[in-house]
Phi, psi and omega in degrees: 000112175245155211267148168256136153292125169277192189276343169312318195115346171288114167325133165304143141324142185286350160197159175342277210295298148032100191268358173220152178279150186288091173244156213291005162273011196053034141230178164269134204219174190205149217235092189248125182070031194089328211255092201282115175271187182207128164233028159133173206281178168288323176326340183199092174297324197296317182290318181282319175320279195306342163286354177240011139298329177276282223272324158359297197276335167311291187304302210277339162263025166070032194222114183279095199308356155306357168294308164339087160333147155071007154307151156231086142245160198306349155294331205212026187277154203267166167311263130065263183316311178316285188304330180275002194273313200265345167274338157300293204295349160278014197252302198298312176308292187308306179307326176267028160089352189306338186201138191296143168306329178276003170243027141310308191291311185247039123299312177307293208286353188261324147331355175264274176355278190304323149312299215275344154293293198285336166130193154283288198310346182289161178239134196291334193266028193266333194315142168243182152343283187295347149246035175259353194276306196278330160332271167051241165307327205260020146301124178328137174281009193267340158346099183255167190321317180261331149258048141287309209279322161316291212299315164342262167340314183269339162309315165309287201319304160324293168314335196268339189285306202287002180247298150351282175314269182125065165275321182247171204268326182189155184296156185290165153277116194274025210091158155256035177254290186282076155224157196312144175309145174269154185299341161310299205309316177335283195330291185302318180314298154314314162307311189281315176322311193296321189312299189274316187269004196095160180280128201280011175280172178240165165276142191305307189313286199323287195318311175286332162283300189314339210239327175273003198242011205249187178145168191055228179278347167286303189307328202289297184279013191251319187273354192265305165318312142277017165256308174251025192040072189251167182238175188306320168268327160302339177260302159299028137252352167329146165233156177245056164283331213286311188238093166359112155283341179278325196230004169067014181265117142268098177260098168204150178307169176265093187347310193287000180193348153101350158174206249293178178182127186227133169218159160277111159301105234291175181310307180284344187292306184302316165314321181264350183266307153304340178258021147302292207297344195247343151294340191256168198277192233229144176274125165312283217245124174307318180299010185243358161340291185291349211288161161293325211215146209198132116012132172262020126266038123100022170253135189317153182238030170205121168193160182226165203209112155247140171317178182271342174296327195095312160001136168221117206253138198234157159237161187236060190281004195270327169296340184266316161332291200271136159157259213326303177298301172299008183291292212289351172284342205035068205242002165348101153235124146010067204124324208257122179231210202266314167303001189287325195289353175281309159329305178309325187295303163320276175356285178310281202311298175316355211228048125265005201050029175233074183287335177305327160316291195288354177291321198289325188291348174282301214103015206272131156327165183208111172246032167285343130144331160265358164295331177302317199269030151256133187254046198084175218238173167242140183278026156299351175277319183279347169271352178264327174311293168341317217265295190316301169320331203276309180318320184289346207246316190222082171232130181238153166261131213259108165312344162272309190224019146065024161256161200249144187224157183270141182192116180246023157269169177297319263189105184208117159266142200289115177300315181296315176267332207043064151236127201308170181188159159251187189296330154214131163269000000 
C-alpha cells in the first residue's frame, strides 16, 4: 500500500477509509480519548495500520500499550526511527531550498554518528546523561575543538527537533558532559596553533610571490580570494553574468546563506579572469558553459554531487590547485589553504575601518537592529574597502633606500632611489 503526496509535503491517506492521519511529525496518528497516539511512520501505512489495530482496544479500555516492548511511540520509538524521521523532514527543507544540499550531507553523517554509538534498537526517548557522557568520549581524538563543538550541536539539535515533533516525549538530559567546548578553551586552541604553526592568514610578499607564480585560472580565483573574500566554491561558480566587467561590481547573494553581497572587482582582477576565460576549453556538459573557469578537460573546477542517498561528495581543484602552488613556493603551513585568503581578506580589510562595509563584502550576517532599518551601503565604501586591499597587497619596500612604494608590475623602479628592483628579490 503506498501513501499519495498532497501538496503539503503531507501524505494522502492510502484509501477513504484509512483511520488514521498524516501527522506533521512524519508519522501516522490518531486522536483517542482526547489524546493523540503515534503508530508508525508514513513510509509503511500497512505497519502502522496494523499497530494501531493491536492496540486500539488497550487505549480505548484506558491501558497504555506503551508499557509494550517495541511500541514506536514517544516512549519507545527506536534511535533508528528518530534520525530517519528527522532526516526526512530535512530532505523536504532541501528540496524546497530551505537549507543546502551539503548540511542535508552532513546531517546524514552525523545521523549515521548516532546510529551507529547507540544502535538501531535503542529507544531514543531513554537516553541519560551518562550516555551523552560516553557519546562523548567515544569521539575521534583527531577532532579538533570546532569539530567536536559542530558535531555537538547538531546531535542536539536531532533530538531537541524530536521532542519538538513529539516523537520523544521531551528533550533528553544531556549532562554537563555533552555541550559544546567553551570558548575560552577555543580561544587558548587557537592560540597555541598560531604559536606552532604560524598565522594562517597570509602576506602581502607570500600573495604576491603566489600570484608570479600563478596563471590562468588559478591566478584568477587567488586575486578573487584577496579581493572579495570568495572561497573555494565561490570561485567555481562564478559566472561571468555574476560581474560588470565595465564598471567592476559583483552583486549576487552569497550562495551559503542567501546573503546579500556585493564588492567592487579591482581592474587586475577583471583582467585575470577574462584572460582564464579566453584560455578556457569547450565544457564537457553544456550546463557548465556559463561557468568562468573550466579544467582543462572542460570540467568546473570547483562542483559537487549528490547521491540518491543525499551525500553530497565535492571535487576541489581550486583547493588542490593552490595546496600545489603553495607546495612549490614553499609557503607551505599547516591549517593555511586556499580559504585562508577570505581570513586574509577579513584582516586587510578591517584596518579600513569600515567594517559593515567589509561585512557586506564577506557576505556575513548582521542581526543587529541597524541592520534592519539600513537600506543598502554606498558604493564608494566597498570601492575604498577595496582600494585599502589593493594597496596593502602591492606596496612594496625598496631594499635600497627602504621607501615603500605602490606598483603592481614584477618589474619596478623605486621612485625615491631610481633603483630598478623586481617583485621579490
Amino acid at each position: 500500500m503506498a501513501a499519495k503526496v498532497q501538496a503539503d509535503n503531507k501524505p494522502a491517506k492510502p484509501y477513504p477509509e484509512f483511520p488514521l492521519y498524516a501527522h506533521r511529525n512524519r508519522q501516522w496518528a490518531k486522536k483517542i480519548k482526547g489524546k493523540t497516539w503515534f503508530f508508525g511512520i508514513w513510509g509503511d501505512p500497512d505497519a502502522s495500520l496494523q499497530a494501531y489495530l493491536d492496540q486500539v482496544d488497550d487505549i480505548q479500555a484506558g491501558r497504555d500499550p506503551r508499557r509494550q516492548a517495541g511500541v514506536a511511540t514517544p516512549d519507545g520509538v527506536t534511535i533508528s526511527d528518530m534520525v530517519n524521521l528527522y532526516l526526512g523532514a530535512l530532505e523536504a527543507k532541501s528540496k524546497r531550498g530551505e537549507i543546502t544540499g551539503r548540511h542535508f550531507s552532513d546531517c546524514i553523517r552525523t545521523g549515521k554518528v548516532i546510529v551507529e554509538h547507540f544502535g538501531r534498537k535503542a529507544t531514543a526517548g531513554g537516553l541519560k546523561a551518562s550516555d551523552f557522557a560516553a557519546f562523548r568520549e567515544s569521539f575521534p581524538s583527531t577532532w579538533g575543538l570546532a569539530k567536536t563543538a559542530t558535531e555537538i550541536q547538531r546531535i542536539r539539535t536531532v533530538f531537541k527537533w524530536a521532542a519538538e515533533s513529539e516523537i520523544i516525549n521531551g528533550i533528553p538530559n544531556f549532562g554537563p558532559e555533552f555541550k559544546k567546548p567553551p570558548k575560552r578553551a577555543s580561544r587558548i586552541a587557537k592560540a597555541e596553533q598560531q604559536a606552532q604553526n604560524g598565522d594562517l592568514a597570509y602576506s602581502s610578499e607570500e600573495l604576491r610571490q603566489l600570484l608570479a607564480a600563478s596563471s590562468g585560472w588559478l591566478k584568477a580565483s587567488i586575486l578573487l580570494g584577496i579581493n572579495c573574500g570568495f572561497g573555494n566554491a565561490d570561485c567555481g561558480r562564478l559566472q561571468s553574468s555574476h560581474i560588470d566587467f565595465d564598471s567592476g561590481w559583483y552583486d549576487l547573494p552569497r550562495i551559503k546563506t542567501g546573503i546579500p553581497r556585493q564588492c567592487y572587482v579591482w581592474t587586475e582582477t577583471r583582467n585575470a579572469i577574462q584572460d582564464a576565460m579566453a584560455q578556457r576549453p569547450v565544457a564537457k556538459n553544456e550546463d557548465d558553459d556559463a561557468l568562468c573557469f573550466l579544467t582543462s578537460h572542460g570540467r568546473p573546477v570547483y562542483w559537487e554531487s549528490t547521491s540518491e542517498s543525499g551525500t553530497v561528495s565535492r571535487c576541489d581543484n581550486v583547493g588542490k590547485g593552490f595546496s600545489k602552488l603553495v607546495r612549490a613556493c614553499g609557503l607551505q603551513r599547516q591549517g593555511r589553504g586556499f580559504y585562508s585568503l577570505r581570513r586574509t581578506f577579513e584582516t586587510v580589510a578591517s584596518g579600513s575601518k569600515d567594517q559593515v562595509a567589509v561585512d557586506f563584502v564577506m557576505g556575513h550576517s548582521d542581526e543587529s537592529m541597524a541592520a534592519v532599518y539600513r537600506q543598502g551601503i554606498e558604493d564608494q565604501r566597498l570601492i575604498d574597502v577595496a582600494e585599502h586591499v589593493r594597496q596593502w597587497l602591492w606596496t612594496r619596500k625598496c631594499d635600497s633606500c627602504g621607501e615603500s612604494q605602490f606598483s603592481v608590475d614584477d618589474e619596478w623602479t623605486c621612485e625615491g632611489c631610481e633603483t630598478a628592483a623586481t617583485a621579490e628579490e
